[in-house]
Legacy VTK file of the C-alpha trace (Angstrom):
# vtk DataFile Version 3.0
C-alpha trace
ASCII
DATASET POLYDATA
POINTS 200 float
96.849 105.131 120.452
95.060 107.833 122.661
91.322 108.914 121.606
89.628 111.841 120.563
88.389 113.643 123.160
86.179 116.767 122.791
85.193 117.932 126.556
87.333 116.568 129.125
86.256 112.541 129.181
87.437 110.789 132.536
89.410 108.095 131.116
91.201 109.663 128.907
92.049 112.283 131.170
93.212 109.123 133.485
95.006 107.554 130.432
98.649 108.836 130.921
98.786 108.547 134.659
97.382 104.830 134.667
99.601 103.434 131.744
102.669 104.704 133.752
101.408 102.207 136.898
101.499 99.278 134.280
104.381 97.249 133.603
103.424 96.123 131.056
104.035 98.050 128.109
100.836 99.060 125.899
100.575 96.993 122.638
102.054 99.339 119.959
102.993 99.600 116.404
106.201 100.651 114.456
103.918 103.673 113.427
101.814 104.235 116.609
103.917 107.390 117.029
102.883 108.888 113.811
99.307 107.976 113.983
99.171 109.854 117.398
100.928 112.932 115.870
97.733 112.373 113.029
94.980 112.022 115.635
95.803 115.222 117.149
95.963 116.885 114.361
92.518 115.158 113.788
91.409 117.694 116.552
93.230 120.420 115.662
91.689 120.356 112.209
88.479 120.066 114.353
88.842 123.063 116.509
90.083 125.422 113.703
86.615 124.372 111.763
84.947 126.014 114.681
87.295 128.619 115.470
88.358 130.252 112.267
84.721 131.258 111.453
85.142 133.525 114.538
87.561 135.803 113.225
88.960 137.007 116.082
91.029 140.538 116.193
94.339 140.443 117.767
93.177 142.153 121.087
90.539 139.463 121.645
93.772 136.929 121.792
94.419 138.704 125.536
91.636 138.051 127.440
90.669 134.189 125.906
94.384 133.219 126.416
94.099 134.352 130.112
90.784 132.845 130.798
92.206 129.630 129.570
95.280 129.232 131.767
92.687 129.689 134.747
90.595 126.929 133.013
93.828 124.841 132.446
95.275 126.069 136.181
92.208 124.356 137.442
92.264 121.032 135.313
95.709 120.209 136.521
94.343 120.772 140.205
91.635 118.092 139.121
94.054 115.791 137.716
96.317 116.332 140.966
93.490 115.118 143.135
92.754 111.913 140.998
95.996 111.101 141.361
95.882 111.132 144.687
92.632 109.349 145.130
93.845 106.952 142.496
97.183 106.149 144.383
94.993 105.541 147.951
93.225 102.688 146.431
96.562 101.080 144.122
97.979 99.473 146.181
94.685 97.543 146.894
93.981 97.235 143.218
97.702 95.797 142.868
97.405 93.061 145.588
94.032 92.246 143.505
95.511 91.482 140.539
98.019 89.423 141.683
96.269 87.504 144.006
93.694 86.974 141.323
96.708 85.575 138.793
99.088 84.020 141.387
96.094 82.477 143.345
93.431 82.390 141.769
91.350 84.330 144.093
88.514 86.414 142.823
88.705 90.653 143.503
87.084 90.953 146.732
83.344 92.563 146.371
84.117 95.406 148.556
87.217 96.368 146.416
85.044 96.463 143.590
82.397 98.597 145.486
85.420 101.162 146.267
86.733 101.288 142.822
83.255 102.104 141.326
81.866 104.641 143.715
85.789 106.227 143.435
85.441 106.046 139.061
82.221 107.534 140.167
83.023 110.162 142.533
85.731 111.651 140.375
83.544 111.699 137.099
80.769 113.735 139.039
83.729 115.781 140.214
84.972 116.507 136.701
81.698 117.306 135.643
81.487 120.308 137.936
84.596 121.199 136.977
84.174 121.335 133.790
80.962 123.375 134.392
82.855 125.804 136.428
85.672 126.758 133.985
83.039 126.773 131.701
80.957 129.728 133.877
84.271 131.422 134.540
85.539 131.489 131.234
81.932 133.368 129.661
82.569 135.334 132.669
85.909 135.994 132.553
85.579 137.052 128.436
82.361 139.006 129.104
82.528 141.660 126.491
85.164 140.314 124.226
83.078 138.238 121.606
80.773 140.454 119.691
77.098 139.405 118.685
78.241 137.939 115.076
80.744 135.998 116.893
78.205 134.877 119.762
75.982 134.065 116.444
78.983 131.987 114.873
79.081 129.911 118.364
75.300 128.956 118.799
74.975 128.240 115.192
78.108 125.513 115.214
75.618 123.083 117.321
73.796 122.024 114.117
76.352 119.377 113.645
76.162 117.861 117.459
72.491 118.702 118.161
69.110 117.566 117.169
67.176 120.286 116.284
64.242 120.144 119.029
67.389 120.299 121.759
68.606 123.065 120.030
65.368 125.055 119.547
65.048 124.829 123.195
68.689 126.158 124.140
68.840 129.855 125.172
71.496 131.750 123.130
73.802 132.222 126.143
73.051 127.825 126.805
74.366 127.464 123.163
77.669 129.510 123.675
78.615 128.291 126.764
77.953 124.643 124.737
80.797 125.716 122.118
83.191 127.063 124.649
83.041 123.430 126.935
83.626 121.573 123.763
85.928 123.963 121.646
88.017 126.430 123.826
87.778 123.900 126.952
89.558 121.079 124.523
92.833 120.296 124.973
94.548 121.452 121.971
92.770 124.581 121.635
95.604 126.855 123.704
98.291 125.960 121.909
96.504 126.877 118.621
95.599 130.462 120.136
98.992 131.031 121.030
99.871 130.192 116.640
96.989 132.106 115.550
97.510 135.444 117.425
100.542 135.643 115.634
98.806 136.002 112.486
95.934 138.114 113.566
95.470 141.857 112.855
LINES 1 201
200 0 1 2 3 4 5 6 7 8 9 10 11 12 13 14 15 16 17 18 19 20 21 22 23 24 25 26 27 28 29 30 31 32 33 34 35 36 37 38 39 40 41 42 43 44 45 46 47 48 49 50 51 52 53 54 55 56 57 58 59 60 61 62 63 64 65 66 67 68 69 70 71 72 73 74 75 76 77 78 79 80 81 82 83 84 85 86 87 88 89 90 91 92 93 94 95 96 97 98 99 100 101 102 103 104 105 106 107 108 109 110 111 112 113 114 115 116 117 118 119 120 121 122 123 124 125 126 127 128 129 130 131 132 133 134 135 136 137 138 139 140 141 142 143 144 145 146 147 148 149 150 151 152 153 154 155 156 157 158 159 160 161 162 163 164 165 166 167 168 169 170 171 172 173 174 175 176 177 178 179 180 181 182 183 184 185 186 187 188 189 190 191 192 193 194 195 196 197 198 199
């Protein structure tokens, strides 16, 4: 079953890509289907608890939607680029495996050096990422939220922060906090795209 993921974790970002290199087929369960269909709703039911209290009018839809295909645009550029690191080092990590079953023969240190400073080098490089859609989404919807709505975002951190971190946290610190872990999550754009149907 996949995870919940609120803010672009490495793994699971890696999760679909890696499974496909596997022969072996992931241990299931007659209802594993269903439960994955429940755990993203899960999330859904997460982000509308954060988004609803926003309120947001019907020409606000425009500019978030847009800014979000930019921040999505980019992600799949990310993901492109760990595939391609990922697929340097597989064949390596194939031979590994097999001489390590069919032989015996223990991964060779400098393999294991390679894989960790490459897990490594692609986290750090989906952290500033994620910190850059973040910047260029605030940027990109300057003007769209109003100040009750900026309000509404800063105050949602009671649940994820303790309160000395979040007395500390400028207002703009605390928005740009909600948008990384609630428009930045996965499921978010497709539920923008259902609720600006209903807005007014």
């Amino acid at each position: 079953m996949k995870h919940l993921l609120l803010s672009f974790g490495l793994l699971f970002a890696l999760g679909a890509s890696a499974t496909a290199q596997i022969s072996t087929p992931p241990l299931t369960t007659p209802k594993a289907a269903d439960s994955d269909r429940a755990i993203i709703r899960i999330r859904q039911v997460d982000m509308l608890i954060q988004i609803l209290p926003l309120t947001l009018r019907k020409d606000q839809y425009g500019p978030i939607l847009t800014a979000l295909e930019r921040a999505r645009a980019k992600e799949k550029q990310i993901r492109s680029l760990e595939d391609d690191d990922l697929a340097k080092i597989a064949k390596k990590l194939e031979d590994a495996v097999n001489n390590g079953i069919d032989k015996g023969e223990y991964p060779p240190k400098e393999l294991q050096v390679e894989a960790a400073k490459l897990m490594r080098a692609m986290g750090i490089r989906r952290q500033i990422a994620t910190a850059e859609m973040t910047d260029e989404f605030v940027e990109a919807t300057k003007g769209v939220f109003d100040d009750g709505q900026k309000k509404v975002m800063a105050n949602s951190l009671d649940l994820v922060l303790d309160q000395t971190k979040k007395d500390s946290m400028k207002e703009e610190d605390k928005v740009k906090f909600f948008v990384k872990r609630i428009f930045l999550d996965e499921v978010t754009y497709d539920l923008l795209l259902k609720l600006q149907k209903h807005a007014s």
